[in-house]
N, C-alpha and C positions, 0 to 999 in steps of 0.2 A: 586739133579739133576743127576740121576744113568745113564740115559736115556733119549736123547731126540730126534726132528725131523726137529729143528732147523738147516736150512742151515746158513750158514757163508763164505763170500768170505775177506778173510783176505791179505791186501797185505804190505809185507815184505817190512821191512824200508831197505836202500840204503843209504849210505853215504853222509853226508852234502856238504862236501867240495870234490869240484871239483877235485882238484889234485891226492885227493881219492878215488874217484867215482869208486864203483865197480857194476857190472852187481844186478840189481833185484833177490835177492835169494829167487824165488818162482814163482811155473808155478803152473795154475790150468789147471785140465784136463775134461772135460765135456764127459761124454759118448753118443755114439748118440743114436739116440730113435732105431735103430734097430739091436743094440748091443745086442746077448742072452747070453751071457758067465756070470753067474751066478756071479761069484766075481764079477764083475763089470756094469751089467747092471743098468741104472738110476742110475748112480754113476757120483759125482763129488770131483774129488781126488786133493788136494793140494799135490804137493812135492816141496821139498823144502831140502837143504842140511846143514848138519852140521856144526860147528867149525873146525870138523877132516876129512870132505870130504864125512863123508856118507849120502847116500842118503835115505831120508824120505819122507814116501808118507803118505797119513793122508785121509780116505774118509770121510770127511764132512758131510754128509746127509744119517748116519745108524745110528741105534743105538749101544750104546755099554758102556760096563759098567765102561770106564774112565770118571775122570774127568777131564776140562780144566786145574784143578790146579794140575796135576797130570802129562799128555800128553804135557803139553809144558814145564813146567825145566826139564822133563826128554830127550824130544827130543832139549834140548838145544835153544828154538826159542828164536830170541833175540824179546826184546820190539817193538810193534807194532805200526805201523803208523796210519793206518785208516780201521777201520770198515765196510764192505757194508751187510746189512743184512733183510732178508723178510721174519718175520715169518708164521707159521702154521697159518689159520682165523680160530682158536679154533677148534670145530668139525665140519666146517660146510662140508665136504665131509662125514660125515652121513646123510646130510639132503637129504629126499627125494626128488624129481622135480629140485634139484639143476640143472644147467646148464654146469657146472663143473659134475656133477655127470654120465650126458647124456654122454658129451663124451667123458669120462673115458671108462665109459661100450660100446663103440661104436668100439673101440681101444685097440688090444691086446696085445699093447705094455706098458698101462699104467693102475696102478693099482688102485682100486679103491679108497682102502684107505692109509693112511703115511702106518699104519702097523696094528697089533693087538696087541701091549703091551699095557698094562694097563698105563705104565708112559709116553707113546706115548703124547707128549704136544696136539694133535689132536685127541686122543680119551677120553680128559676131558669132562664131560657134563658139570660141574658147571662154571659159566663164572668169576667170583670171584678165584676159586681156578686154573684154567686157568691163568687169569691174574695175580696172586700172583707169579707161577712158572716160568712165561714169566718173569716178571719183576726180577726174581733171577737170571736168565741166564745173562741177560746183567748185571746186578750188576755186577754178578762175574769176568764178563771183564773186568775191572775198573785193578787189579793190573798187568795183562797183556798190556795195553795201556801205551806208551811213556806220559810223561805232555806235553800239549798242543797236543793230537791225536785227531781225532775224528772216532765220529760214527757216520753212518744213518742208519736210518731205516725208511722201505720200509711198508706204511703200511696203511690200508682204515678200517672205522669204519663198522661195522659189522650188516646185517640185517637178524632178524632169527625169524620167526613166527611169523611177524608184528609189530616187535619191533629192535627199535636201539641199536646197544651196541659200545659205542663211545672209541672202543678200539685205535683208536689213540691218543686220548684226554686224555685217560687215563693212557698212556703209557708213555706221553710226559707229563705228571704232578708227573706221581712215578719217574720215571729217571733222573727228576729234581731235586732228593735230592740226587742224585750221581753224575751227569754230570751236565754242564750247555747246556742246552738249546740254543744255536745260532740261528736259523734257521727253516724256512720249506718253503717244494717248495710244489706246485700244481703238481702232475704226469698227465695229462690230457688223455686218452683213446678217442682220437674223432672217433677211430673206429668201437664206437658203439653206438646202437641205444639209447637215452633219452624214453624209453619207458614204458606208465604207465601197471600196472600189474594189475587186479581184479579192474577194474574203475567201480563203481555202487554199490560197497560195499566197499571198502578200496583203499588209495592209496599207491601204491607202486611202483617205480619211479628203472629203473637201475641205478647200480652207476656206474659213469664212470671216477672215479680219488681217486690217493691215494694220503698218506699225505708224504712225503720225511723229515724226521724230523731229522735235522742237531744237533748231540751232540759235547761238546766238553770236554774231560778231563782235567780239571783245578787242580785237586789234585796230589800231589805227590805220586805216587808209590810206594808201601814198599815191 
């Protein structure tokens, strides 16, 4: 995991006890779509400050060649509370007629693809080795996560060339032998149309919901 395209919205544990209660130590900062400043455009930066007062900013969504297990003892983050995360739909911003693809290119704010690195989790073809690399990243959260934290993830199974690839299902079945499983919510999109696609040869139907699939870290941390 040299490289990835994997966002993460991570929110910073706060003290249990009341009498202790100290402020949330961590802000995310969202850039807006018509920010051109090259450091930071399509940029989502967590800062968040140290044991000793300094301040640490962390952009989320580039690639770069740390690793989780490397970027947080170094910048001191204490144990995590809970996880909100949505990954990459494998390669499907290569797919031609994508609707997502339309308008990207429609929009000079927004690019077409995550990136062009080869470890880009979005420029895998194979759906297997995809999903092997996907399922390592969240492993690898497991020593970072407080006992009893959770995670969700944000996340709809996959249709690419008249075929299903039941990446929630699958996601929620490997994960299962690191987290427990609590949970899943219905995401429901009612704002879009139930419409069939190539009727008279194939059906293909939009999809309009993802899966919200509630972990929970039951193991000890080492």
């Amino acid at each position: 995991m040299t490289r990835w395209s994997l966002a993460l919205l991570v929110l910073l544990p706060a003290c249990a006890a009341a009498q202790q209660a100290e402020p949330p130590n961590g802000l995310l900062l969202v850039a807006k779509p018509g920010l051109l400043d090259p450091n930071f455009r399509q940029t989502v930066v967590l800062v968040t400050q140290t044991p000793d007062s300094q301040t640490v900013g962390v952009i989320l969504n580039r690639p770069t060649q740390l690793k989780l297990s490397q970027l947080l003892p170094e910048n001191a983050v204490p144990p995590i509370d809970y996880i909100l995360s949505s990954p990459p739909y494998w390669d499907m911003l290569h797919v031609q007629g994508a609707q997502t693809q339309r308008n990207r290119r429609q929009s000079a704010l927004l690019d077409v693809f995550y990136s062009d690195d080869p470890e880009d989790l979005g420029n895998i073809s194979d759906y297997n080795q995809f999903l092997e690399r996907l399922t390592a990243i969240y492993k690898s959260l497991q020593p970072f996560l407080k006992t009893g934290a959770y995670l969700t993830i944000i996340v709809k199974n996959i249709k690419k060339r008249g075929r299903i690839y039941p990446l929630a299902w699958d996601l929620a079945a490997r994960l299962g032998h690191t987290y427990t499983l609590k949970d899943e919510r219905i995401w429901c999109q009612n704002d879009q149309r139930l419409a069939p696609f190539g009727l008279g040869s194939a059906w293909v139907s939009n999809t309009f919901h993802h899966y919200c699939l509630q972990f929970r870290n039951e193991r000890t941390s080492t």
